[in-house]
N, C-alpha and C positions, 0 to 999 in steps of 0.2 A: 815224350813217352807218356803212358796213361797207367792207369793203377794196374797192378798186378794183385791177383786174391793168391793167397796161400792156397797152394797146389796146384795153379792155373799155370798154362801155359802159353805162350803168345803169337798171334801176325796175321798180314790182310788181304784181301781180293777184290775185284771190282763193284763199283759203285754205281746204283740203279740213276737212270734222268730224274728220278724224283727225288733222290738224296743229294745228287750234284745241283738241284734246283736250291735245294734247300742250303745248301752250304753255301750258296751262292747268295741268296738272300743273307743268310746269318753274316758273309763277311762282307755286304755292302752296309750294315746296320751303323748307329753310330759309334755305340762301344762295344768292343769286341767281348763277347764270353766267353766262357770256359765251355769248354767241350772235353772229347775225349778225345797205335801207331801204328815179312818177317819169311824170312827165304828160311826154311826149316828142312830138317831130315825125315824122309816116308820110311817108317820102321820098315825094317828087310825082311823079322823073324816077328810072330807073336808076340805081344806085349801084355800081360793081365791087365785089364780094365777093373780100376777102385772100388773096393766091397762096397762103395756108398753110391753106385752107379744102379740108378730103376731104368727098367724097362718098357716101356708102352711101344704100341703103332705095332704097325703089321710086321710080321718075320717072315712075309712071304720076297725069296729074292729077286731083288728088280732085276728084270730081263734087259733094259735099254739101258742099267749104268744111271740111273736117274732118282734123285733122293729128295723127299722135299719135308726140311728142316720148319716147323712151326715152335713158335715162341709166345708161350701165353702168358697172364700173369696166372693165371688159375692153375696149369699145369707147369710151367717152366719150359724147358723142351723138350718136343715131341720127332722125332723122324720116321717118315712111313717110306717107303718100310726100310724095318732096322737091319735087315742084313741083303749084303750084296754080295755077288761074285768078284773075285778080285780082278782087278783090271780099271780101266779108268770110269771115275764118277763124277756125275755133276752134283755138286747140290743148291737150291733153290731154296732160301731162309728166308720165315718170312715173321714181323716181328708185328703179330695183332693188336696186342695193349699192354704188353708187358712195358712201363714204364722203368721200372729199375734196370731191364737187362738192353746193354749197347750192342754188348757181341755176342757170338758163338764160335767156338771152337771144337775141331776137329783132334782129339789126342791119341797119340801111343807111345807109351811107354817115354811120360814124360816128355814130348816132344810134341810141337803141334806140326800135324799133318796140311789142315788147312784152317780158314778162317776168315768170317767176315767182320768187320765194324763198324760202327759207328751207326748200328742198328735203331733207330728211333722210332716208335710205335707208330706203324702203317706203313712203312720201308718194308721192300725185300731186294733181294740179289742175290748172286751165285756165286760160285764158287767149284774150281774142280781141280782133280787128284785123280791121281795112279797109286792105286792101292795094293798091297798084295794080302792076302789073308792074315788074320788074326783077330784079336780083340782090341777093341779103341773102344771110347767116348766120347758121344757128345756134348759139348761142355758150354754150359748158359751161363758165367755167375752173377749171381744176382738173384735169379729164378726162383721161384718157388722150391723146385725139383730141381738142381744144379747141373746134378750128371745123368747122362744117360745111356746106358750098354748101347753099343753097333759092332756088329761083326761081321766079319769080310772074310768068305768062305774060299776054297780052294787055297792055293800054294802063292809062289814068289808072279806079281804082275806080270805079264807078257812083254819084253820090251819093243819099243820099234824097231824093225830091221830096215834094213837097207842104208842108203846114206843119209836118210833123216836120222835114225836112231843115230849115228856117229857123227852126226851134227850135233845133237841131243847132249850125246856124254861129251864130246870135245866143250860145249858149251860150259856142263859144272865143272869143267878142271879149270876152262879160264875163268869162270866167276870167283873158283876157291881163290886162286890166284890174287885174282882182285881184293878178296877182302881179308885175305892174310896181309897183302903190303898197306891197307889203311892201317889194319890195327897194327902192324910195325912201325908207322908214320907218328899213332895216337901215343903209343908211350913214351915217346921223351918231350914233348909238350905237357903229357901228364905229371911226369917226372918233374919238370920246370916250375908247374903250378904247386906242387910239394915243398920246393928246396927253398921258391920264393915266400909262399908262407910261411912257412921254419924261419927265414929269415928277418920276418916282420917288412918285406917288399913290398905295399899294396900295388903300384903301378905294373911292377913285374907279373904279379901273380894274375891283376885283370886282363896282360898282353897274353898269360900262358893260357888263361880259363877259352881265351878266344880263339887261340893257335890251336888246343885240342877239339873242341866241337866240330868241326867238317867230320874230321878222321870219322869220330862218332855216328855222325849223322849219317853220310856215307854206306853204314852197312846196318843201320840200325834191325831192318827186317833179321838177320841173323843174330844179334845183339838178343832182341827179344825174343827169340826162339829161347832163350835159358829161362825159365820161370824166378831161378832167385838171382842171377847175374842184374837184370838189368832193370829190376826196380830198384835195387843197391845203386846201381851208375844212374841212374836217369829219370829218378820220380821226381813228379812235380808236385811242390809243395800240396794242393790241393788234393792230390789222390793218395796224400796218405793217410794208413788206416789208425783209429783210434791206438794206440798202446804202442805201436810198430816206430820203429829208428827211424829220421828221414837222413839218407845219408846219400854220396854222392854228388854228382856236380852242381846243384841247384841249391842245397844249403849253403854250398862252397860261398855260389854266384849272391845268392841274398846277404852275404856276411862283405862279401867285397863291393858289389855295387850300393847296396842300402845303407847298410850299417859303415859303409868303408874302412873294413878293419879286418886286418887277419888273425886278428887275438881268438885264440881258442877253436882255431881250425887244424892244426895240426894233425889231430886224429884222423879225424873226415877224410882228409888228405891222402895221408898213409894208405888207408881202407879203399881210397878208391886208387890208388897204383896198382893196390896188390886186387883186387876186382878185374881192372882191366887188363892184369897180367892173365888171371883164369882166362877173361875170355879168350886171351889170344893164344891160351891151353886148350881149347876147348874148339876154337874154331881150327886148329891144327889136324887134331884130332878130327874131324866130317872131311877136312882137306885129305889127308891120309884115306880117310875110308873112299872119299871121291876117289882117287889116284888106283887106290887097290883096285876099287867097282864093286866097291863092297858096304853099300851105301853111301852115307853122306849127302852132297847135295843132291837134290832130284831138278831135272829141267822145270818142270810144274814149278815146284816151289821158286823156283827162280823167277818165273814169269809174276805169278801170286805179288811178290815181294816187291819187283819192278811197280806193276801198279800201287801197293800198298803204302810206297815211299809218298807217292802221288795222295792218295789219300791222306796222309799224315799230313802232309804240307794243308792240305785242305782243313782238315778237322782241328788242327793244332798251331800250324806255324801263321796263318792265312789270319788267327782270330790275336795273335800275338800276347798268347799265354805259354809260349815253348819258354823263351828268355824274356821272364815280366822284368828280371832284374836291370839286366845289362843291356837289352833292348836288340841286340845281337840277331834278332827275330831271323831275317835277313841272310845273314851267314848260314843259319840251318837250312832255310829254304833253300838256298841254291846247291846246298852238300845235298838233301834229298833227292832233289831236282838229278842232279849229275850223278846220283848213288843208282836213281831209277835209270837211268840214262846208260849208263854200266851195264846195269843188268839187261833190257835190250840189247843191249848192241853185243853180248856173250852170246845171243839166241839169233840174230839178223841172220846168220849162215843157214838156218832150219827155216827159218820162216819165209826166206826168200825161196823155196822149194816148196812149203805148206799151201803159201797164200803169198802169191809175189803182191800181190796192190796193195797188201795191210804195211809195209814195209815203209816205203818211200810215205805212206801218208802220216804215219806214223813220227816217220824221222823230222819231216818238215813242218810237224807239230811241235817237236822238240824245238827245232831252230828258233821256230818263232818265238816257242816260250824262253830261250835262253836272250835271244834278241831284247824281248821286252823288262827280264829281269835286267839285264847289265845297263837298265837307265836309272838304275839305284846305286850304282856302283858309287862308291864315296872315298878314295885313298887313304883320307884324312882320318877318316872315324875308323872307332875299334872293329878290328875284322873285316873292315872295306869296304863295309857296304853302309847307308842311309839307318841311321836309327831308327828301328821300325813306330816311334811314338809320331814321328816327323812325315809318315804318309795318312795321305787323305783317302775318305772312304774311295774315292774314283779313283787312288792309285792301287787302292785293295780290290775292288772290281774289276779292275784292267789285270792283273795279274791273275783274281780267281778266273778269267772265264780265258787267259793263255793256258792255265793248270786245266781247267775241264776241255780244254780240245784236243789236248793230249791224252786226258784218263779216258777218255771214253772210246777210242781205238785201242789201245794202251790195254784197255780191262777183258779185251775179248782174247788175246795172246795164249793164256791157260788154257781156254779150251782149246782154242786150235791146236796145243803141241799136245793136249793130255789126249786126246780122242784119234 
């Protein structure tokens, strides 16, 4: 997971050939860097946008649904033009020289709508959404100018009709589905990693810190939909901010694998049960309002999310700074991997009617990429899979470019169900 700024909200979209180029370079390198991770709810009703939100770019409403997101360091970000009719939107972010700022985000009322990452100055890419009126933000942080008013004129989005639209909704009930039984999965391995702490267990507590992370990983795109959930569960040591707690699985993990000691985790512990019990408060809750039809998930954000997973593996797990501790790199990859994997295969029934050729090419990109992961597969070692310190740059290479032949059909999915 990557930092979260107070009052940010989080999750990701497809990836331009020049940023998958580039990631590709970064994870053939010899040591890996640090770099910088969200299936989210499209507010139903207006939401007030932040009295610290400026405005620039035109207010004339785009007629084709068409929005293009710039990112300067001189101004922060800019969207022309900032108000739309409701109904579905592309947007095209493009990130000039702002060096401080990775992402943008799309917010209402606390929730990101959409979202791109891993923005590095001269990158652009897209990103789309089904909107219905109201007030949002476009959100830089880092920027100059952080927030910036967009508003989405007329009433509730149009939905599809026919039997794509019930393809559409049948999809977010099974995706709730899916990601209510992870997070019923994540709490008694969470639970375990607690009880073995308290007990001064260190072998238990590094078999439980491993048995919770897929669950996690899994659904992380909705995980980070919560702005304070899931910096609590899953910042990494690096993106924390001056003054701020680092709490969560990752102090857990440097206290068990570095230091090999469960003395004075206790709390951490505690805090991240009761963390991961919200979310599974929280995610119940988008589940219900999916079930009603009375928001919650949207198909968009599902697609977003699917790729997004893909990304994360790229930007995070691929440079093996997810688990620097426990080396577990591995385990997360393939929870992404099959989290992304999920979320396709909840949308395959609409897309097979959309766009029947994106489907099968799609799938048989997965195959392969699952093919070529389970030659890491390890019985022995913690979590089953190869110590991510124990592959070579050409086992890093061979995996980023099975991940890029999947994100790059994989990243077009949003638009085809949002339009």
């Amino acid at each position: 997971m990557r930092i979260h700024r107070p009052g940010s909200v989080r999750r990701p979209v497809a990836v331009t050939a020049a940023a998958l180029t580039a990631l590709t370079l970064a994870a053939c390198g010899s040591s890996p860097a640090a770099s910088t991770g969200a299936a989210t709810s499209a507010a139903t009703s207006a939401a007030e946008s932040s009295g610290g939100a400026g405005s620039t770019g035109s207010s004339t409403p785009a007629v084709d649904g068409q929005v293009t997101v710039t990112v300067s360091d001189a101004d922060g970000c800019t969207a022309s033009p900032d108000t739309v009719p409701a109904g579905p939107v592309t947007f095209t972010v493009t990130n000039l020289d702002a060096v401080g700022v990775t992402e943008v985000e799309l917010v209402s009322d606390q929730r990101i709508v959409g979202e791109r990452e891993n923005l590095a100055p001269g990158f652009d890419s897209t990103f789309s959404a089904r909107l219905d009126g109201g007030s949002y933000e476009i959100y830089c942080p880092g920027g100059s100018t952080e927030r910036r008013a967009f508003t989405v004129t007329g009433g509730q989005a149009q939905e599809q009709g026919g039997d794509v639209g019930a393809l559409l909704t049948q999809a977010t009930v099974d995706y709730a589905t899916y990601v209510d039984d992870q997070i019923e999965f994540l709490l008694p391995p969470v639970q375990e990693l607690a009880d073995a702490i308290r007990a001064g267990d260190l072998a238990a507590a590094q078999q439980a810190y491993a048995k919770a992370r897929p669950f996690y990983e899994r659904i992380e795109p909705v995980a980070e939909s919560f702005p304070d959930l899931d910096p609590a569960i899953d910042l990494r040591e690096g993106d924390v901010e001056a003054g701020t707690p680092w709490t969560g699985f990752h102090p857990i993990e440097k206290a068990l694998f570095v230091d090999r000691t469960t003395d004075g985790l206790t709390e951490l512990a505690d805090q991240l049960v009761a963390d991961c019990a919200e979310l599974q408060s929280k995610a119940a809750e988008l589940s219900a309002a999916t079930t009603a039809g009375s928001g919650g998930y949207q198909a968009f954000e599902i697609a977003n999310g699917a790729s997004g997973l893909l990304d994360e593996v790229l930007a995070s797990k691929i440079t093996g700074e997810e688990e620097a501790y426990s080396r577990i790199d591995l385990l997360d990859f393939e929870a992404n991997v099959e989290g992304s994997l999920q979320a396709f295969a909840t949308l395959k029934p609409a897309l097979d009617v959309i766009d029947p050729t994106l489907v099968p090419q799609i799938s048989s990109q997965f195959d392969a990429l699952t093919t070529t992961l389970s030659a890491y597969r390890d019985p022995a070692a913690l979590g089953g899979w190869r110590p991510y310190d124990q592959l070579t740059t050409e086992d890093k290479k061979t995996l980023t470019d099975a991940l890029l032949a999947v994100q790059e059909p994989l990243s077009a999915i949003s638009a085809k169900i949002t339009t």
